[in-house]
PyMOL Python script that loads the backbone (N, CA, C, O; Angstrom):
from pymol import cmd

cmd.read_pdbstr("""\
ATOM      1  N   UNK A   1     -29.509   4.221  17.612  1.00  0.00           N
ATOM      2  CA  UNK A   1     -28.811   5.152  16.759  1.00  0.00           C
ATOM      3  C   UNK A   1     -27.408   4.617  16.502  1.00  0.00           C
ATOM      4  O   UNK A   1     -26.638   4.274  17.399  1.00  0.00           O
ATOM      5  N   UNK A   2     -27.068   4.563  14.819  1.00  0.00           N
ATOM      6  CA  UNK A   2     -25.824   4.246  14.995  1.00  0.00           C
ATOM      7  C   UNK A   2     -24.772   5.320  14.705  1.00  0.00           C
ATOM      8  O   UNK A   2     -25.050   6.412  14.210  1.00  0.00           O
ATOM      9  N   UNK A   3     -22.967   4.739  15.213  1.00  0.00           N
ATOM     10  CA  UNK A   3     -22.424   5.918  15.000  1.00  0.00           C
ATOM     11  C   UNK A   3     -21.200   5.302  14.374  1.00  0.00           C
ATOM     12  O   UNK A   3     -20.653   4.315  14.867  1.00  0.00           O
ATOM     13  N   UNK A   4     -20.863   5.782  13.497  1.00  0.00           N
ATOM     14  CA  UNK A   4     -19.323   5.334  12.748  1.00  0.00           C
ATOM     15  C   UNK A   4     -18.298   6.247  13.004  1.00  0.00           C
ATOM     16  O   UNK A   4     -18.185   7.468  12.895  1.00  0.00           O
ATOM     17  N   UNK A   5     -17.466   5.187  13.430  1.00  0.00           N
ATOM     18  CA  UNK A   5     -16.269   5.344  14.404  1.00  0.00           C
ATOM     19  C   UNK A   5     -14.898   4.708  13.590  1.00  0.00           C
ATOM     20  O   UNK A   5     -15.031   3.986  12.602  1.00  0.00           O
ATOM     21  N   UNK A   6     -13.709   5.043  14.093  1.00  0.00           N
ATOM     22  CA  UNK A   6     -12.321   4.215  13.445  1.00  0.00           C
ATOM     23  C   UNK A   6     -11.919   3.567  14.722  1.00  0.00           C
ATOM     24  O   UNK A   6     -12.496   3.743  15.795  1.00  0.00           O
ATOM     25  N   UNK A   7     -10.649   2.628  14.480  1.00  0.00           N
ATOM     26  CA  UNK A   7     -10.524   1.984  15.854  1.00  0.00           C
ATOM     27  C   UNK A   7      -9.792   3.097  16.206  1.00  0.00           C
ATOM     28  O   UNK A   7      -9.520   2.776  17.362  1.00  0.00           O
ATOM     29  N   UNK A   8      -9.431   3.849  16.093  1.00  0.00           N
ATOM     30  CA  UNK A   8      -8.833   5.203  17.469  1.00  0.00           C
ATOM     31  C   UNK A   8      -9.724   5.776  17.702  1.00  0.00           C
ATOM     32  O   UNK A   8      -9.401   6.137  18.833  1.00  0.00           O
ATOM     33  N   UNK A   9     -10.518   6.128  17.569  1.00  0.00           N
ATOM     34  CA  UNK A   9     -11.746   6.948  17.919  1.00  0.00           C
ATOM     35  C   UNK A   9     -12.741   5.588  19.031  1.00  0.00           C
ATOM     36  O   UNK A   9     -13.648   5.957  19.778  1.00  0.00           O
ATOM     37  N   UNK A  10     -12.374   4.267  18.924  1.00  0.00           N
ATOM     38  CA  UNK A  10     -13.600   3.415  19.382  1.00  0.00           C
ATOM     39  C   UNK A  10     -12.273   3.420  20.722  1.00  0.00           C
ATOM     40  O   UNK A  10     -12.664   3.272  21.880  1.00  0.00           O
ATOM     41  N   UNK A  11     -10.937   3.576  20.486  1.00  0.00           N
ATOM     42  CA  UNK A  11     -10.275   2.964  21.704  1.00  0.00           C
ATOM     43  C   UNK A  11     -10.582   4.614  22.558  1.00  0.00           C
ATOM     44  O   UNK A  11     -10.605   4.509  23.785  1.00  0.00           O
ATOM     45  N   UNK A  12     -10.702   5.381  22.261  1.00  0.00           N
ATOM     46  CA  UNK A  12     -11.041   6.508  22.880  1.00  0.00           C
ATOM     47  C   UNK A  12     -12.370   6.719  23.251  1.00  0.00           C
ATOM     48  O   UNK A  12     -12.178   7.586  24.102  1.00  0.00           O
ATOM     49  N   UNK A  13     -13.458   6.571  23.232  1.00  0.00           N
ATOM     50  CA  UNK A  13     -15.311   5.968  23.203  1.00  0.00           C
ATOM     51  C   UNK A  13     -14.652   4.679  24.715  1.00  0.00           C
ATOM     52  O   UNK A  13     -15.203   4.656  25.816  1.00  0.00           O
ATOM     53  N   UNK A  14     -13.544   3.852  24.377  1.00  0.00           N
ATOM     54  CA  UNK A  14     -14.341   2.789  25.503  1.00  0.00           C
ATOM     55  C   UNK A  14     -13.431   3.379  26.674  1.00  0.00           C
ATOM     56  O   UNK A  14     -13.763   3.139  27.835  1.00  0.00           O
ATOM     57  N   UNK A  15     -11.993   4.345  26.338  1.00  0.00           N
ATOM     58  CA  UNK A  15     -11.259   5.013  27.416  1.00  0.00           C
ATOM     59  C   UNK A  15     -12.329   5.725  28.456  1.00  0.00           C
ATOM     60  O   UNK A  15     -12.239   5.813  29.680  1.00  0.00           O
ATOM     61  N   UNK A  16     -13.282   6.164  27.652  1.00  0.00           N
ATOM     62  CA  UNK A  16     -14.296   7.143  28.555  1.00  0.00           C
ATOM     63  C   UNK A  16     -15.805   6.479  28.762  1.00  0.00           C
ATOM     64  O   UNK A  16     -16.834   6.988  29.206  1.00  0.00           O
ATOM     65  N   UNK A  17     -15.634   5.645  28.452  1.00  0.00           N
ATOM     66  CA  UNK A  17     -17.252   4.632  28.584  1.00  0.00           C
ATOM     67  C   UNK A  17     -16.623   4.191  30.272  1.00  0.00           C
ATOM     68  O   UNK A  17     -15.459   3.969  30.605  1.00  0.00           O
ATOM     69  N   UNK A  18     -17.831   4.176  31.078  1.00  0.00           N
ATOM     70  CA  UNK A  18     -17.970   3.339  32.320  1.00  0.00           C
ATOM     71  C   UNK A  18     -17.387   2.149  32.236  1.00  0.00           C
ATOM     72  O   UNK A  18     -17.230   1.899  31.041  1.00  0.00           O
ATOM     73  N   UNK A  19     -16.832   0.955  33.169  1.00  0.00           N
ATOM     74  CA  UNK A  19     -16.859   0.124  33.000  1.00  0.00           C
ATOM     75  C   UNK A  19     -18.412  -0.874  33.235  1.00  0.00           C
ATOM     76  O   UNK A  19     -18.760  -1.901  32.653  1.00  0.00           O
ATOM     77  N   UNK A  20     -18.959  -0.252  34.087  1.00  0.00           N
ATOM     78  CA  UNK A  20     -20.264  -0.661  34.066  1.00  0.00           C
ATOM     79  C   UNK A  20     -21.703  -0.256  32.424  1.00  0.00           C
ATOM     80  O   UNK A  20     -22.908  -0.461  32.279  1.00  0.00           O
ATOM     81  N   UNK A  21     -21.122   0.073  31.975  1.00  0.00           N
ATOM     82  CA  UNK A  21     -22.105   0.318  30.636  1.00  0.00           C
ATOM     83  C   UNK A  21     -22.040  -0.418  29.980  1.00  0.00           C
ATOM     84  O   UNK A  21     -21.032  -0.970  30.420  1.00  0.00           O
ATOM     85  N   UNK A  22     -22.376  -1.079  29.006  1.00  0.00           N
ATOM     86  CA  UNK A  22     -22.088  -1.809  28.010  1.00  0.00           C
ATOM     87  C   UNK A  22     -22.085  -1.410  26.474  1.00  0.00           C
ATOM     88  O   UNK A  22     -23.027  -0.694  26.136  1.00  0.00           O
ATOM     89  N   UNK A  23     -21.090  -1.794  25.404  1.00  0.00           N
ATOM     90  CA  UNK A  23     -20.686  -1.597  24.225  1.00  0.00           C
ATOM     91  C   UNK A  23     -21.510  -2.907  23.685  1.00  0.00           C
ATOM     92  O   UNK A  23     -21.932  -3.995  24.078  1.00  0.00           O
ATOM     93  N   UNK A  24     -21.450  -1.968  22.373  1.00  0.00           N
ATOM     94  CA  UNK A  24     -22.170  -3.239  21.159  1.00  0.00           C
ATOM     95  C   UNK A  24     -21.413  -2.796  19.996  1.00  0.00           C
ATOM     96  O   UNK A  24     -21.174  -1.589  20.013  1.00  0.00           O
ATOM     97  N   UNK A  25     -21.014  -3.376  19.092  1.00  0.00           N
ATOM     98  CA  UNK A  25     -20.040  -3.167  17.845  1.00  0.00           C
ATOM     99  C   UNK A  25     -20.870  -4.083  17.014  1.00  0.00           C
ATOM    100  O   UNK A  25     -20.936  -5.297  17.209  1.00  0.00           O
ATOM    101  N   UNK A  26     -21.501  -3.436  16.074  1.00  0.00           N
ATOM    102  CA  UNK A  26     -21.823  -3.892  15.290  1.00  0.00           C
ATOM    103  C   UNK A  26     -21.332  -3.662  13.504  1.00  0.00           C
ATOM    104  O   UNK A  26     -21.342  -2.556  12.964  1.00  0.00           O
ATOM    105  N   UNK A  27     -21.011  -4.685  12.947  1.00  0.00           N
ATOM    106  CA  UNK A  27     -20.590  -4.468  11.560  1.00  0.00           C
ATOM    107  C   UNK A  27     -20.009  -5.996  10.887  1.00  0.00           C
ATOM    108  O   UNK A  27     -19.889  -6.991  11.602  1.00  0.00           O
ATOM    109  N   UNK A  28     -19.718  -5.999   9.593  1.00  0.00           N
ATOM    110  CA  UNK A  28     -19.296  -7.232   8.855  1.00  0.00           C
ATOM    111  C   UNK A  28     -18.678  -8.043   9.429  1.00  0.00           C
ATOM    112  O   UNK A  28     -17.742  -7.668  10.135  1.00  0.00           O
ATOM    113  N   UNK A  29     -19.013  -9.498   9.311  1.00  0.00           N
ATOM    114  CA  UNK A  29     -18.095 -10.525   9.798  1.00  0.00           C
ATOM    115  C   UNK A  29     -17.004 -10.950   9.503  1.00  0.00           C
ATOM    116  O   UNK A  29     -16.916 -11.669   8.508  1.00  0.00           O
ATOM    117  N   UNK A  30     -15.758 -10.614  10.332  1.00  0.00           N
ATOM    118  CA  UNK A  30     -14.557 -10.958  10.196  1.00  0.00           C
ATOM    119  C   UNK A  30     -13.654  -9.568  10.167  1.00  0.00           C
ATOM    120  O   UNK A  30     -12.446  -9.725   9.992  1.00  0.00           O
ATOM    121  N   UNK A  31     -14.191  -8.127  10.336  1.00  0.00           N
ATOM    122  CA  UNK A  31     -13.318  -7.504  10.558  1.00  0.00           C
ATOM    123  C   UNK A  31     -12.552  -6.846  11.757  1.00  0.00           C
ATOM    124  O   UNK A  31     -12.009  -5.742  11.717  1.00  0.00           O
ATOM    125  N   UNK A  32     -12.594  -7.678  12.808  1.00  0.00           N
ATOM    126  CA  UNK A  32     -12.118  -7.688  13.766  1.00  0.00           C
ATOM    127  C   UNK A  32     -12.834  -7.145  15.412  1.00  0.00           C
ATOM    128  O   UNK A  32     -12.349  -7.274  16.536  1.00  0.00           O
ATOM    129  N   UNK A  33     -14.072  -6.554  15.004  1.00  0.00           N
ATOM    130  CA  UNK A  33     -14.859  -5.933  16.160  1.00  0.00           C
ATOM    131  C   UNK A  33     -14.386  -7.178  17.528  1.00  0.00           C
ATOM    132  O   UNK A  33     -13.713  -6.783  18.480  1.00  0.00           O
ATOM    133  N   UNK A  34     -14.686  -8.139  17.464  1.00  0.00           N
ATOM    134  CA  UNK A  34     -14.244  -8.852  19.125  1.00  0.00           C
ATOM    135  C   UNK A  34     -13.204  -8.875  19.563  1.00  0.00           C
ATOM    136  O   UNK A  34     -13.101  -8.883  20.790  1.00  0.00           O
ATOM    137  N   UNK A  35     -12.053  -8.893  18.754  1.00  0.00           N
ATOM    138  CA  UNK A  35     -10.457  -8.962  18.400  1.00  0.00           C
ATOM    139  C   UNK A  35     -10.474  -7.220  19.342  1.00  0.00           C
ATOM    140  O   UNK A  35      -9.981  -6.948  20.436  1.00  0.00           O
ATOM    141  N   UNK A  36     -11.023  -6.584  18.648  1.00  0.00           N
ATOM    142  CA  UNK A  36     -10.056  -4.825  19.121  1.00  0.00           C
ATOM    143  C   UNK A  36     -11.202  -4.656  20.815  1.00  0.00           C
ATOM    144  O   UNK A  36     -10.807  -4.018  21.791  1.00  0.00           O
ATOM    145  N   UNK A  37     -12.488  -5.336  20.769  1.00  0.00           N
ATOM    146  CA  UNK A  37     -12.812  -4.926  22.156  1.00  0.00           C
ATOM    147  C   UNK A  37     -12.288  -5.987  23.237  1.00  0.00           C
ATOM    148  O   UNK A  37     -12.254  -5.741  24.443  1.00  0.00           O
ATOM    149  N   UNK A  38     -11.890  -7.177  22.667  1.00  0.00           N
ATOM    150  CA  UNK A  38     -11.226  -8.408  23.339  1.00  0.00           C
ATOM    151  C   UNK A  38      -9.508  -7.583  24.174  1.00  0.00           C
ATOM    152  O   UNK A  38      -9.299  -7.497  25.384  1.00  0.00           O
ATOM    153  N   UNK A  39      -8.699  -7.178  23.208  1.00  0.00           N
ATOM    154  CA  UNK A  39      -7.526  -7.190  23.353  1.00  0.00           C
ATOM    155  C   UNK A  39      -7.542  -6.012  24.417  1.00  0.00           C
ATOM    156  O   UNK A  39      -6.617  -5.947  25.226  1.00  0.00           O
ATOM    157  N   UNK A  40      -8.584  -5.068  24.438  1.00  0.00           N
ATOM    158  CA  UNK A  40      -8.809  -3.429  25.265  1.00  0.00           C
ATOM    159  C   UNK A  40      -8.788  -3.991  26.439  1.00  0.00           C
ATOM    160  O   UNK A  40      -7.933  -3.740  27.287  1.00  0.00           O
ATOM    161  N   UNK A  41      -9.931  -4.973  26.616  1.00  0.00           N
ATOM    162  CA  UNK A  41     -10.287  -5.329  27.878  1.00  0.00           C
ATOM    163  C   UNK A  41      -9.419  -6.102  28.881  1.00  0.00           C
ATOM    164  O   UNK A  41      -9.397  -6.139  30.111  1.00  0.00           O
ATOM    165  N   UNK A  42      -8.590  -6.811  27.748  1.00  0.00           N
ATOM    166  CA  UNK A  42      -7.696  -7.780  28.356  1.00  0.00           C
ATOM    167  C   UNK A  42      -6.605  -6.910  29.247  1.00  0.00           C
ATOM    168  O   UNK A  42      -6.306  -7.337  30.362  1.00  0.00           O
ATOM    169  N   UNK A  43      -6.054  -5.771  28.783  1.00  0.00           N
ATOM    170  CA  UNK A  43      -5.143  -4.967  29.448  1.00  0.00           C
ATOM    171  C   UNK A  43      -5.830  -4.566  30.961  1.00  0.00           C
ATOM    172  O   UNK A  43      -5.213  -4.161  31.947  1.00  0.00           O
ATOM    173  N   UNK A  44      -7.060  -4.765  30.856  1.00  0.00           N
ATOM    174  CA  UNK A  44      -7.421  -3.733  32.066  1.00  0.00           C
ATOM    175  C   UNK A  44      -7.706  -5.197  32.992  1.00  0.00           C
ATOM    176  O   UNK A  44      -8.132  -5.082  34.141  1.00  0.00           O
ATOM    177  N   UNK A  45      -7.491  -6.286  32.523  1.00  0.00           N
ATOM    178  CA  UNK A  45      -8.132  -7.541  33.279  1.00  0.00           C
ATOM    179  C   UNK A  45      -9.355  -7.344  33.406  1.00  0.00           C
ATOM    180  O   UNK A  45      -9.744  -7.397  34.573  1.00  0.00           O
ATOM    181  N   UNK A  46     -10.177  -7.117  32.579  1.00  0.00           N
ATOM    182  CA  UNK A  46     -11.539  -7.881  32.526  1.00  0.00           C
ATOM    183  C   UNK A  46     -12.380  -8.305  31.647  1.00  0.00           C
ATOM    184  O   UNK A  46     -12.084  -7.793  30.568  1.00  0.00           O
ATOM    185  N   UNK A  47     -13.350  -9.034  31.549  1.00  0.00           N
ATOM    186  CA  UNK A  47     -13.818 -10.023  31.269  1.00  0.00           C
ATOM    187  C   UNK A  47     -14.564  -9.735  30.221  1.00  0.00           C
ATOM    188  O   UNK A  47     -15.380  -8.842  30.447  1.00  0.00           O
ATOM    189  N   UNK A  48     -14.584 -10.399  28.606  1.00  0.00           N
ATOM    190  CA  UNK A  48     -15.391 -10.036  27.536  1.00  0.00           C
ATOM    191  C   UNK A  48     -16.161 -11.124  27.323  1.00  0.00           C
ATOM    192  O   UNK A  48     -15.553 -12.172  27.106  1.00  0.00           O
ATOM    193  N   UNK A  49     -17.775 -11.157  27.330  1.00  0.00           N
ATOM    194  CA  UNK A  49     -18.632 -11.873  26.584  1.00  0.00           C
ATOM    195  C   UNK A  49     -19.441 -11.438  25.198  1.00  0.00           C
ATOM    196  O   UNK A  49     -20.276 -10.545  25.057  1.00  0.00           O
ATOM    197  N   UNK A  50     -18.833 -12.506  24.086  1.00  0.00           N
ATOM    198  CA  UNK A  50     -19.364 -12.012  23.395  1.00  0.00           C
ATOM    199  C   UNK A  50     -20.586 -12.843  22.860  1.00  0.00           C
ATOM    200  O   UNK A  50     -20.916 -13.968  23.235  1.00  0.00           O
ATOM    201  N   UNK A  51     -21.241 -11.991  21.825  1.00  0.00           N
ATOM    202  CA  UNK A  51     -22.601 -12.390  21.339  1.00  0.00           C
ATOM    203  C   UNK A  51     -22.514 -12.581  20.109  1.00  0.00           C
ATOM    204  O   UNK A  51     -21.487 -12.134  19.599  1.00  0.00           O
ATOM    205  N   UNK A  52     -23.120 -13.012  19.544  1.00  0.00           N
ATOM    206  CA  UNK A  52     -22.998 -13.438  18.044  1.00  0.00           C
ATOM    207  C   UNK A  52     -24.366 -13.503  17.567  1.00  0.00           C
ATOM    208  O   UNK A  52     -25.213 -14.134  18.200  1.00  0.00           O
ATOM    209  N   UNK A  53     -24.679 -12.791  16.312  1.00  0.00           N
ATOM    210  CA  UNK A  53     -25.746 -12.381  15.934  1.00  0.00           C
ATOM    211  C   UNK A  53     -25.949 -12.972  14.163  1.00  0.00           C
ATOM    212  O   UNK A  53     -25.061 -12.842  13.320  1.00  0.00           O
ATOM    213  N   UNK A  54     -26.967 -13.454  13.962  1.00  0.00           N
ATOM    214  CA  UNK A  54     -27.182 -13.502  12.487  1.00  0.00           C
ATOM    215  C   UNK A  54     -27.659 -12.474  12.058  1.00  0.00           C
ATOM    216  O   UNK A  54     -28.205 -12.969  11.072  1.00  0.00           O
ATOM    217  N   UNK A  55     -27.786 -11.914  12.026  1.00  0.00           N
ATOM    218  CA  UNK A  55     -29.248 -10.722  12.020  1.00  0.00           C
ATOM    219  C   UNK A  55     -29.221 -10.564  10.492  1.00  0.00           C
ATOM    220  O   UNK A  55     -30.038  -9.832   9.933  1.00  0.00           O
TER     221      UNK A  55
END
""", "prot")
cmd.dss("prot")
cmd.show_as("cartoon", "prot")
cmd.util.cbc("prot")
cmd.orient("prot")
């Protein structure tokens, strides 16, 4: 199921997401989805792998 979100609404979604769950951001290439879950994670010191999809 998908859900459309703004980045204040996604930085608020990962404030209350587990750190054990995992996020998927999916949408057009190049508008920043790894950039805004990259920079979140970095504050808290931990670790982002990302995936890259043709789909």
């Amino acid at each position: 199921m998908a859900i459309r979100i703004d980045v204040k609404e996604l930085h608020e979604l990962l404030h209350l997401t587990p750190s054990n769950q995992n996020i998927m951001l999916i949408g057009r290439y190049g508008i920043g989805k790894s950039e805004i879950i990259t920079r979140y994670y970095q504050t808290k010191k931990m670790k982002v792998i990302a995936f890259f999809s043709d789909r």
